[in-house]
Backbone as numpy.savetxt, mean C-alpha at the origin, in Angstrom:
# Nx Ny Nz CAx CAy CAz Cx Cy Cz
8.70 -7.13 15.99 7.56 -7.04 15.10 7.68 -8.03 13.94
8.32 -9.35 14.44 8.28 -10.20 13.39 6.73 -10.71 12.37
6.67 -10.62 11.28 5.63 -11.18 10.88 4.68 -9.66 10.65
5.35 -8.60 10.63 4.38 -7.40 10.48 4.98 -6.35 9.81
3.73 -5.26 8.74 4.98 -4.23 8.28 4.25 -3.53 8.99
5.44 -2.00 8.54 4.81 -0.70 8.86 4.55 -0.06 7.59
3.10 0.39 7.74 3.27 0.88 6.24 2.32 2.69 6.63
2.71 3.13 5.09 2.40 4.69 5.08 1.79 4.66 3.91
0.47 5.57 4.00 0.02 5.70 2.92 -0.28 6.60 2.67
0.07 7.73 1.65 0.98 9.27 1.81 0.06 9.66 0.25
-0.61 10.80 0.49 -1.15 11.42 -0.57 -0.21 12.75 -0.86
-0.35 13.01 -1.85 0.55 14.80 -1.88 0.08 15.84 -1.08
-1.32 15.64 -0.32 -1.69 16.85 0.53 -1.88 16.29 1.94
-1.73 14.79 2.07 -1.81 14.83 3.82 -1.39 13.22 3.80
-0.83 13.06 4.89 -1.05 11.23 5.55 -2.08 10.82 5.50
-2.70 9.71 4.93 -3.77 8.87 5.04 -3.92 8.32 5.81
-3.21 7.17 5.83 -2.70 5.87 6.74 -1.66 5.60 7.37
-1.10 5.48 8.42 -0.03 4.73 8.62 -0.69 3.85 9.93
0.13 2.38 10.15 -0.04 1.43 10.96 0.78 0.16 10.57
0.48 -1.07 11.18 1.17 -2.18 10.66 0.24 -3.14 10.17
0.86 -3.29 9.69 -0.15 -4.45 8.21 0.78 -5.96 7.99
-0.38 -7.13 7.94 0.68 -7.91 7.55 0.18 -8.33 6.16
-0.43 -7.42 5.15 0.10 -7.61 3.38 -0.29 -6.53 3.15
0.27 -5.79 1.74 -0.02 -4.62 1.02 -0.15 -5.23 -0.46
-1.38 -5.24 -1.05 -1.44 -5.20 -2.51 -1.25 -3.93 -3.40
-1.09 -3.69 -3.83 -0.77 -2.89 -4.98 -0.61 -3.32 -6.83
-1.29 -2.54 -7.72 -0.89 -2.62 -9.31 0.07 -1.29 -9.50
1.12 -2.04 -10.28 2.35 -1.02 -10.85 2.09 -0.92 -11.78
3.12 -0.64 -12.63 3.07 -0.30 -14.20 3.76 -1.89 -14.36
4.44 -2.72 -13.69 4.62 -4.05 -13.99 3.64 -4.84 -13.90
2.98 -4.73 -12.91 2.11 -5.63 -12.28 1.47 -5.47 -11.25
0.57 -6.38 -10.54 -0.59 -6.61 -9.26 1.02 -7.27 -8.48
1.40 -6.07 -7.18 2.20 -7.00 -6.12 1.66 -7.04 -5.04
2.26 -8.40 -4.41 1.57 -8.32 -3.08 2.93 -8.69 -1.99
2.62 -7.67 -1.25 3.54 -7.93 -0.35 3.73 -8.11 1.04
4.54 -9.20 1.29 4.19 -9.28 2.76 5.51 -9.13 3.54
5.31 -10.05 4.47 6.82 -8.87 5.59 8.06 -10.07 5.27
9.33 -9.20 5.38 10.79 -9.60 4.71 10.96 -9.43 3.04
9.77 -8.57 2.70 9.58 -8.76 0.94 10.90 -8.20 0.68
11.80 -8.55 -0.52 12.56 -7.51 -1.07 12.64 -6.36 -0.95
13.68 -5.62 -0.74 13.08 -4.08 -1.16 13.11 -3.93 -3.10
12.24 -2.77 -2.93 11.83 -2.67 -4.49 11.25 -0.98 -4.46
11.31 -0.35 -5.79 10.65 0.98 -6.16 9.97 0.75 -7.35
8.08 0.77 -7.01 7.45 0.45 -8.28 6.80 1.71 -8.74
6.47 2.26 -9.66 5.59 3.05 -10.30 4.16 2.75 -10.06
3.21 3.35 -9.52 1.63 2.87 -9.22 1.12 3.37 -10.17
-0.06 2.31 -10.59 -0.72 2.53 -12.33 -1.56 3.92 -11.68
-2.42 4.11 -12.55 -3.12 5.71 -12.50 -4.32 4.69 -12.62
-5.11 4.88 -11.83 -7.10 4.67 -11.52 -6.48 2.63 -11.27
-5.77 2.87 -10.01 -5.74 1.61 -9.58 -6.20 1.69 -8.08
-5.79 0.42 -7.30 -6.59 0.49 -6.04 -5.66 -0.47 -5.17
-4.85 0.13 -4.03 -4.05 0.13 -3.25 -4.83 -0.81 -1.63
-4.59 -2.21 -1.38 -5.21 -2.73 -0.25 -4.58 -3.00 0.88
-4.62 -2.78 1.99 -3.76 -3.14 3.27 -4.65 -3.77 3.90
-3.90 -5.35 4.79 -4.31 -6.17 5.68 -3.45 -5.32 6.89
-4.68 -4.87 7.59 -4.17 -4.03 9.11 -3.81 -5.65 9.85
-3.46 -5.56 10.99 -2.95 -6.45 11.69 -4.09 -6.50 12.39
-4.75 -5.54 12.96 -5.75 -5.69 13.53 -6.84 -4.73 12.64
-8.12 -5.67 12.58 -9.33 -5.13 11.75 -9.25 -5.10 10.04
-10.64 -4.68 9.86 -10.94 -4.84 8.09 -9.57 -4.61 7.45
-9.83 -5.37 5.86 -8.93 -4.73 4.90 -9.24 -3.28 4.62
-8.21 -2.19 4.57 -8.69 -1.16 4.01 -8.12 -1.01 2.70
-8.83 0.12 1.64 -8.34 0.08 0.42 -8.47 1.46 -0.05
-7.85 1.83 -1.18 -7.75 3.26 -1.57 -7.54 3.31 -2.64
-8.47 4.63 -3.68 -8.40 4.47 -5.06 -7.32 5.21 -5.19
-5.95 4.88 -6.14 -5.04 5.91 -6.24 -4.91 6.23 -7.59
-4.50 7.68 -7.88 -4.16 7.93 -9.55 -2.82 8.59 -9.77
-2.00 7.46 -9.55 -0.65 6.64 -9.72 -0.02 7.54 -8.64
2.00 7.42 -8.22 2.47 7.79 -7.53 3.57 6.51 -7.40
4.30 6.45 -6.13 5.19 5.33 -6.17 4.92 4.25 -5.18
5.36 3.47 -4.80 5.57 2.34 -3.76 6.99 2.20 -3.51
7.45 2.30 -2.22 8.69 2.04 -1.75 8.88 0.78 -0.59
9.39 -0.08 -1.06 9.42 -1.62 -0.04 10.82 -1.29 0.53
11.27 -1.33 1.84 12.20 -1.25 2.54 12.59 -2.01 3.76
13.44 -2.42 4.74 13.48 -2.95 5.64 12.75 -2.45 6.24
12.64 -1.75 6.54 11.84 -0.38 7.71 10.33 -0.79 7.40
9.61 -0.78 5.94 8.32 -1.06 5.74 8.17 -0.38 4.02
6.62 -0.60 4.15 6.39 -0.19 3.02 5.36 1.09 2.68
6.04 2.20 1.89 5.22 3.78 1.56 4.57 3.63 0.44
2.96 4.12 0.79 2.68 4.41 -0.78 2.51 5.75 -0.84
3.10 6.53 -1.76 3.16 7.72 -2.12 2.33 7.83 -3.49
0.82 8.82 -2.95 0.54 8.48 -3.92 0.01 10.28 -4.43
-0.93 10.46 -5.93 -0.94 11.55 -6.45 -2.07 11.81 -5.21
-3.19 10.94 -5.71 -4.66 11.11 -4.96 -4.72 10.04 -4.29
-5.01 10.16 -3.09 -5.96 8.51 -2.39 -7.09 8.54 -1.69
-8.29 8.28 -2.54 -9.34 8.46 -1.87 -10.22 6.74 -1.27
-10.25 6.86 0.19 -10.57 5.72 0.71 -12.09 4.77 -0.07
-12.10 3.83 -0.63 -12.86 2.82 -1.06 -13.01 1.40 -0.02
-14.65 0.88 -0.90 -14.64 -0.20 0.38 -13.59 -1.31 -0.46
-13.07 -2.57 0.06 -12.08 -3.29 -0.53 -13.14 -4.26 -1.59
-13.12 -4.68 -2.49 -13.64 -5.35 -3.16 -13.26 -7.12 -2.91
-14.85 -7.98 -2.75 -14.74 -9.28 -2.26 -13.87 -10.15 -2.96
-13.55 -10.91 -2.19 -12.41 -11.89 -2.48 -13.51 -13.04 -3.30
């Protein structure tokens, strides 16, 4: 699965998402990251009334309003654990 993550996108009351993606944006309490596959691993804090985007490997960007929670980057892939995630359309580039 070179060139692809696996990612999870984990509310406190159910799985949202999971699949493989090749980028995940996210805003922390540092910053707007974007991540793509071999990223570092890293543990960020997700801002509160931010908006979480995944490039599926196959089909649309999807995106999700979250009000905060964490991000975990790992070999394995990347989790967003979040408080709330309610699905939004992605906003144009």
């Amino acid at each position: 699965m070179a060139g692809q993550l696996n990612v999870e996108v984990v509310a406190v009351d159910s799985k949202v998402w999971s699949g493989t993606a090749k980028a995940v944006y996210a805003r922390t309490t540092e910053g707007e990251l974007g991540i793509l596959p071999k990223h570092q691993p890293l543990l960020g804090e997700l801002r509160v009334d931010s908006t979480v985007r995944v490039q599926p490997v196959d089909g649309a960007e999807l995106a999700w309003k979250i009000e905060g929670g964490f991000l975990s980057v790992t070999t394995d892939g990347v989790t967003i654990l979040a408080e709330t995630a309610e699905a939004v359309a992605p906003a144009s580039a």
